[in-house]
PDB file of N, CA, C and O in Angstrom:
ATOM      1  N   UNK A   1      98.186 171.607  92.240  1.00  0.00           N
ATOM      2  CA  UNK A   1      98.596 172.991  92.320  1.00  0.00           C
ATOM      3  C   UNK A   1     100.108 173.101  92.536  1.00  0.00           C
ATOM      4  O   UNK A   1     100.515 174.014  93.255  1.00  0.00           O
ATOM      5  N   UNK A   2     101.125 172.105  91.879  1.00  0.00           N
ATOM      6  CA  UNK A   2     102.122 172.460  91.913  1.00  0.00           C
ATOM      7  C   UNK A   2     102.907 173.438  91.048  1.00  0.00           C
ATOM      8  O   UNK A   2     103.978 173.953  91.369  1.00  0.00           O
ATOM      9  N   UNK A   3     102.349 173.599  90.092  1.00  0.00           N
ATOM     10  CA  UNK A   3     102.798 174.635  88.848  1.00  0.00           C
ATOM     11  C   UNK A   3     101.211 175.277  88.430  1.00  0.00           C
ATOM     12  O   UNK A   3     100.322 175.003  87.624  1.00  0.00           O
ATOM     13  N   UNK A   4     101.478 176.356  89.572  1.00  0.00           N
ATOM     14  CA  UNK A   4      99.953 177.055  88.947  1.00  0.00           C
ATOM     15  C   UNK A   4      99.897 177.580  87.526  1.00  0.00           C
ATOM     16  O   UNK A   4      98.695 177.748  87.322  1.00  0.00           O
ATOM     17  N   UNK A   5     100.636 177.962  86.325  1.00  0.00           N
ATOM     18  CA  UNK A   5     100.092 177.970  85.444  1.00  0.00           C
ATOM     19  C   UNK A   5      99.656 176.845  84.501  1.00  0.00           C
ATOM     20  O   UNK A   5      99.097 176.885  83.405  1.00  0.00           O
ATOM     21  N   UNK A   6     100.186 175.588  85.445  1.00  0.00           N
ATOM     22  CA  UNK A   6      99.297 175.060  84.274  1.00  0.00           C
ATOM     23  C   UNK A   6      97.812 174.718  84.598  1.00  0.00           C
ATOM     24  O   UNK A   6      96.998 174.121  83.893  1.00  0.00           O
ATOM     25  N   UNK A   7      97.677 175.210  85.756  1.00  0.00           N
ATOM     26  CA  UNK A   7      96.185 175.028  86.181  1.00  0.00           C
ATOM     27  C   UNK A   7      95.536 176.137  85.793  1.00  0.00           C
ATOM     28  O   UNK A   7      94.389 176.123  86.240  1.00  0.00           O
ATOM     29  N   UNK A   8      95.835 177.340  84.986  1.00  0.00           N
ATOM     30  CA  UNK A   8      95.099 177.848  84.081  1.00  0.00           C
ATOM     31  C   UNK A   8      95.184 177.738  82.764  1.00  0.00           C
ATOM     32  O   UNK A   8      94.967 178.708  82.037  1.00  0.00           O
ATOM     33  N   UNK A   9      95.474 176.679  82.349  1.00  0.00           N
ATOM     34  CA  UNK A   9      95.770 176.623  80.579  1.00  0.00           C
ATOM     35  C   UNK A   9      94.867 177.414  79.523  1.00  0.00           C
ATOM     36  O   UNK A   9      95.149 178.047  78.505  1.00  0.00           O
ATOM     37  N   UNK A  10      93.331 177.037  80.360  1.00  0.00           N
ATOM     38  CA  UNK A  10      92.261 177.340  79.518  1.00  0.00           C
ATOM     39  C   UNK A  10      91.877 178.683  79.678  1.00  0.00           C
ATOM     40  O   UNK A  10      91.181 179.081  78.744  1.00  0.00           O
ATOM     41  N   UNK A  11      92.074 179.403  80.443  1.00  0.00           N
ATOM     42  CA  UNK A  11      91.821 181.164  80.644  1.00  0.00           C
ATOM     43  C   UNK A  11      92.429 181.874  79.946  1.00  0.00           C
ATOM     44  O   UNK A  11      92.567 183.055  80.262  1.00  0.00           O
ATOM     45  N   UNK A  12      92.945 181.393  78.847  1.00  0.00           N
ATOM     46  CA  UNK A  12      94.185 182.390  78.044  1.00  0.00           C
ATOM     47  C   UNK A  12      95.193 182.798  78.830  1.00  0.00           C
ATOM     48  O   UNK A  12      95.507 182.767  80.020  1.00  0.00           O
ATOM     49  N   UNK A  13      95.864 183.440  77.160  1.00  0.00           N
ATOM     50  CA  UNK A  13      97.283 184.010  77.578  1.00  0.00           C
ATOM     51  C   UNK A  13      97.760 184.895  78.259  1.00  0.00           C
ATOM     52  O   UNK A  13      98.956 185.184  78.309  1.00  0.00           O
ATOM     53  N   UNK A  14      96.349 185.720  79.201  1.00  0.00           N
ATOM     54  CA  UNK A  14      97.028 186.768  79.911  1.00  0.00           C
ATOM     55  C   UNK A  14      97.125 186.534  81.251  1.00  0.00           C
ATOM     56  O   UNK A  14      97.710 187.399  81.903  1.00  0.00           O
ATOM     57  N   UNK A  15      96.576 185.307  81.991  1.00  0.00           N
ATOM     58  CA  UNK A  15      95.982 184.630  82.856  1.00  0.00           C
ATOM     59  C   UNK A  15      97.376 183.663  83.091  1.00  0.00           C
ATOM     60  O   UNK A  15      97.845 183.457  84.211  1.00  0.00           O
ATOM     61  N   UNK A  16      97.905 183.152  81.923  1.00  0.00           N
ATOM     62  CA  UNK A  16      99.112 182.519  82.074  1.00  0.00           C
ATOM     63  C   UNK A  16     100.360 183.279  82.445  1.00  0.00           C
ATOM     64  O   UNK A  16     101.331 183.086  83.176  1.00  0.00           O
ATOM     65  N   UNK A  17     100.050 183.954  81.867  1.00  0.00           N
ATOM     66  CA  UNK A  17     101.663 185.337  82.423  1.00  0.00           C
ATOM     67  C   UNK A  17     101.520 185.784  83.703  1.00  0.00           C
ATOM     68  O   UNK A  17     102.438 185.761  84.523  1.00  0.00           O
ATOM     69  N   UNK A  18     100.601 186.123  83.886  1.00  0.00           N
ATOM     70  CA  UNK A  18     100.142 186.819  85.074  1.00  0.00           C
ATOM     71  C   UNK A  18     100.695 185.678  86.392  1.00  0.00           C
ATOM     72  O   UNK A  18     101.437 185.934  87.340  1.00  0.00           O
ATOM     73  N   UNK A  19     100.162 184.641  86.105  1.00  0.00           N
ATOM     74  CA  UNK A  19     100.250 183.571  86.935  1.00  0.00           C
ATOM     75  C   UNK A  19     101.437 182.827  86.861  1.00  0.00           C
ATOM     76  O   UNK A  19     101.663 181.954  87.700  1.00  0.00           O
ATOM     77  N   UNK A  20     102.102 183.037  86.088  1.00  0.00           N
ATOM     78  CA  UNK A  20     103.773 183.124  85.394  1.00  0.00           C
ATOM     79  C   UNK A  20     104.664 183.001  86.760  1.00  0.00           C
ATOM     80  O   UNK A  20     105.131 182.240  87.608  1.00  0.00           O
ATOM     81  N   UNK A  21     104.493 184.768  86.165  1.00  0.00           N
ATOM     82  CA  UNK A  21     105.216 185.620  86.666  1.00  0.00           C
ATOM     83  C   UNK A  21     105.295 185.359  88.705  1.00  0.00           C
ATOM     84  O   UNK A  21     106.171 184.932  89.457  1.00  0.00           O
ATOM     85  N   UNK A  22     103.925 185.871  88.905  1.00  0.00           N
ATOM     86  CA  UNK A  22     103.689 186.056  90.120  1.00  0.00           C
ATOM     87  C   UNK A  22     104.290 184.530  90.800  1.00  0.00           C
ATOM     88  O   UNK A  22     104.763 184.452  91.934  1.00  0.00           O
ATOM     89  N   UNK A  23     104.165 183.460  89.917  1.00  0.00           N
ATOM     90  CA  UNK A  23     104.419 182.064  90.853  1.00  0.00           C
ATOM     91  C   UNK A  23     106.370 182.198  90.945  1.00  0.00           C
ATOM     92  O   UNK A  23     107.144 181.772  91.803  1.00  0.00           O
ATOM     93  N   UNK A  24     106.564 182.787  89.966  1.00  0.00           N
ATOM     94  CA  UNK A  24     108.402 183.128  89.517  1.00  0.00           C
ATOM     95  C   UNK A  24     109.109 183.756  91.243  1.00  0.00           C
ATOM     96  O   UNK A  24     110.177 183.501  91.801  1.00  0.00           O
ATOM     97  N   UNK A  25     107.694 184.820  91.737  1.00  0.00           N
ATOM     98  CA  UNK A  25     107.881 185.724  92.824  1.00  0.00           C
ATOM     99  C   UNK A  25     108.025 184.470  94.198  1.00  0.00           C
ATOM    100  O   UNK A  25     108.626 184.606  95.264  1.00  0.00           O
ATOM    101  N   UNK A  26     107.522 183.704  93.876  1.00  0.00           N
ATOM    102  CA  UNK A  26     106.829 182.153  94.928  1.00  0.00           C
ATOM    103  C   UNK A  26     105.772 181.184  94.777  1.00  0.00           C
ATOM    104  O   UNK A  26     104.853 181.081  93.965  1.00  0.00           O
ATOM    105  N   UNK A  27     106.119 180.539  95.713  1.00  0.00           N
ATOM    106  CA  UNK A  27     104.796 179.724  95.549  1.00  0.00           C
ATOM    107  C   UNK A  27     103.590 180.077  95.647  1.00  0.00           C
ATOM    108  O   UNK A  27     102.647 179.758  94.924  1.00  0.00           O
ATOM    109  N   UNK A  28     103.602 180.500  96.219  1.00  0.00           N
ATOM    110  CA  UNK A  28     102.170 181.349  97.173  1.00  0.00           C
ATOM    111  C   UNK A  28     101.401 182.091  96.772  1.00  0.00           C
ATOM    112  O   UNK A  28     100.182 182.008  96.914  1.00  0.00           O
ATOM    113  N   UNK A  29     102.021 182.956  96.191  1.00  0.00           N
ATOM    114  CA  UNK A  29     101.765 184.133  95.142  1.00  0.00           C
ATOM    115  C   UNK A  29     100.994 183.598  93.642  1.00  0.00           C
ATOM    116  O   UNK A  29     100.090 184.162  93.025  1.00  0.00           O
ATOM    117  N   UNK A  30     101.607 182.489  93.365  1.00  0.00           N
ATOM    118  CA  UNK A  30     101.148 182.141  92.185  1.00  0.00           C
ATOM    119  C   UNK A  30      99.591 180.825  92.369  1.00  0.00           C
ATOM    120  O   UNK A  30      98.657 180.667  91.583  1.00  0.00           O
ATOM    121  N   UNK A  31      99.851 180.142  93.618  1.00  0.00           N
ATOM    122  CA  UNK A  31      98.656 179.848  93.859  1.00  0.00           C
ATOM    123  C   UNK A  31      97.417 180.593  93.879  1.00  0.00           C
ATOM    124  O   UNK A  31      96.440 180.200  93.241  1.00  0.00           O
ATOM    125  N   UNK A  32      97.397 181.925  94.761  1.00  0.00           N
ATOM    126  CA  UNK A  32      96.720 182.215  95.233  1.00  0.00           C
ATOM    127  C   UNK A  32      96.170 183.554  93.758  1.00  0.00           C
ATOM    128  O   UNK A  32      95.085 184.136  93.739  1.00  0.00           O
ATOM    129  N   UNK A  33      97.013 183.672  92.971  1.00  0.00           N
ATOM    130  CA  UNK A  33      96.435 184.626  91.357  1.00  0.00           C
ATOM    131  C   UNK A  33      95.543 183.106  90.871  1.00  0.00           C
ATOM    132  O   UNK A  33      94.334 183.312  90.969  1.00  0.00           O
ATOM    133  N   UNK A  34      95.859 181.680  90.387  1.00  0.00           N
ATOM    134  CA  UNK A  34      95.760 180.977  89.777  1.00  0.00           C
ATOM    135  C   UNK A  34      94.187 180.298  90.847  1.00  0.00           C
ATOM    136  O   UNK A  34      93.333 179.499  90.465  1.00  0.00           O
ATOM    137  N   UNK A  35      94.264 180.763  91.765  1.00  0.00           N
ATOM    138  CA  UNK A  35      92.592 180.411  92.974  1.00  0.00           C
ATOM    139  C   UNK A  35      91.966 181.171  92.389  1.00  0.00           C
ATOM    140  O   UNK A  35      90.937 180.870  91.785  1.00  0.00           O
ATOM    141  N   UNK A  36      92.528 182.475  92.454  1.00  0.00           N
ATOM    142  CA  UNK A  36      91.303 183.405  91.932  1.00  0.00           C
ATOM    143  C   UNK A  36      90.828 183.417  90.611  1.00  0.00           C
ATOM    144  O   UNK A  36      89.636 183.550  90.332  1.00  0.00           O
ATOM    145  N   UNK A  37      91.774 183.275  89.750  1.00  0.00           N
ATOM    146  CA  UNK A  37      91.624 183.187  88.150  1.00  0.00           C
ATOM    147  C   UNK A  37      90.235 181.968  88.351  1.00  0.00           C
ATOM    148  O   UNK A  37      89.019 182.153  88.331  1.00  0.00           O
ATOM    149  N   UNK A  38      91.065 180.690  88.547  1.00  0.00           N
ATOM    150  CA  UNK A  38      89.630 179.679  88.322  1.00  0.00           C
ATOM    151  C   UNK A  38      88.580 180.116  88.868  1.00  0.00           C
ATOM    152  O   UNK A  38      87.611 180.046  88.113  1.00  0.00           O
ATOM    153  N   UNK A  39      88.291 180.683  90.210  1.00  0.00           N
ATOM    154  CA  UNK A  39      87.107 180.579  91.117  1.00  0.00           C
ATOM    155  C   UNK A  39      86.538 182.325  90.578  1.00  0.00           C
ATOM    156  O   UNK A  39      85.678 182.881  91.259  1.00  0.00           O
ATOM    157  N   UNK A  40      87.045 182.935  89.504  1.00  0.00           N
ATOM    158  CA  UNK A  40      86.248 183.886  88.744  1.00  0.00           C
ATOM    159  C   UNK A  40      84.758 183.437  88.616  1.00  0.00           C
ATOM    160  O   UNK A  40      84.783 182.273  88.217  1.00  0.00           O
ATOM    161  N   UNK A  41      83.589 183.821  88.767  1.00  0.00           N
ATOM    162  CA  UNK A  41      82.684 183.311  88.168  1.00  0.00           C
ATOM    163  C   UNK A  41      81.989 184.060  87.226  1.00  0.00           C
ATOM    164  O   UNK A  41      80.768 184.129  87.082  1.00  0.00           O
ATOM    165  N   UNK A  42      82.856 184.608  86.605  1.00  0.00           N
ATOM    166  CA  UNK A  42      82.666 185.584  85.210  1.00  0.00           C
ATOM    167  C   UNK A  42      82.936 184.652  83.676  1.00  0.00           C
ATOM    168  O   UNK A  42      82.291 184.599  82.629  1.00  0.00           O
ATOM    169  N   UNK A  43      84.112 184.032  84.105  1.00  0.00           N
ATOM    170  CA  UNK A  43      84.321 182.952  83.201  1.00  0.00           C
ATOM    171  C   UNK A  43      84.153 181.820  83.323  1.00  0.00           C
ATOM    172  O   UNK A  43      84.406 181.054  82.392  1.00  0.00           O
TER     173      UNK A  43
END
């Protein structure tokens, strides 16, 4: 989890920006979009 977008590669491209961006804001921020993205259990 050092570069949370690449720990969403596979969720698409909106999942990557999102998680972009927010990690751009900090670390923290982008962990914690890129926790939730994976631990979705929709996808």
């Amino acid at each position: 989890m050092i570069c949370p977008p690449l720990a969403v590669l596979d969720k698409g491209c909106g999942s990557i920006i999102i998680t972009f961006l927010l990690w751009l804001c900090g670390w923290v921020p982008g962990v914690i979009a890129a926790l939730v993205i994976l631990n979705n259990p929709k996808n």
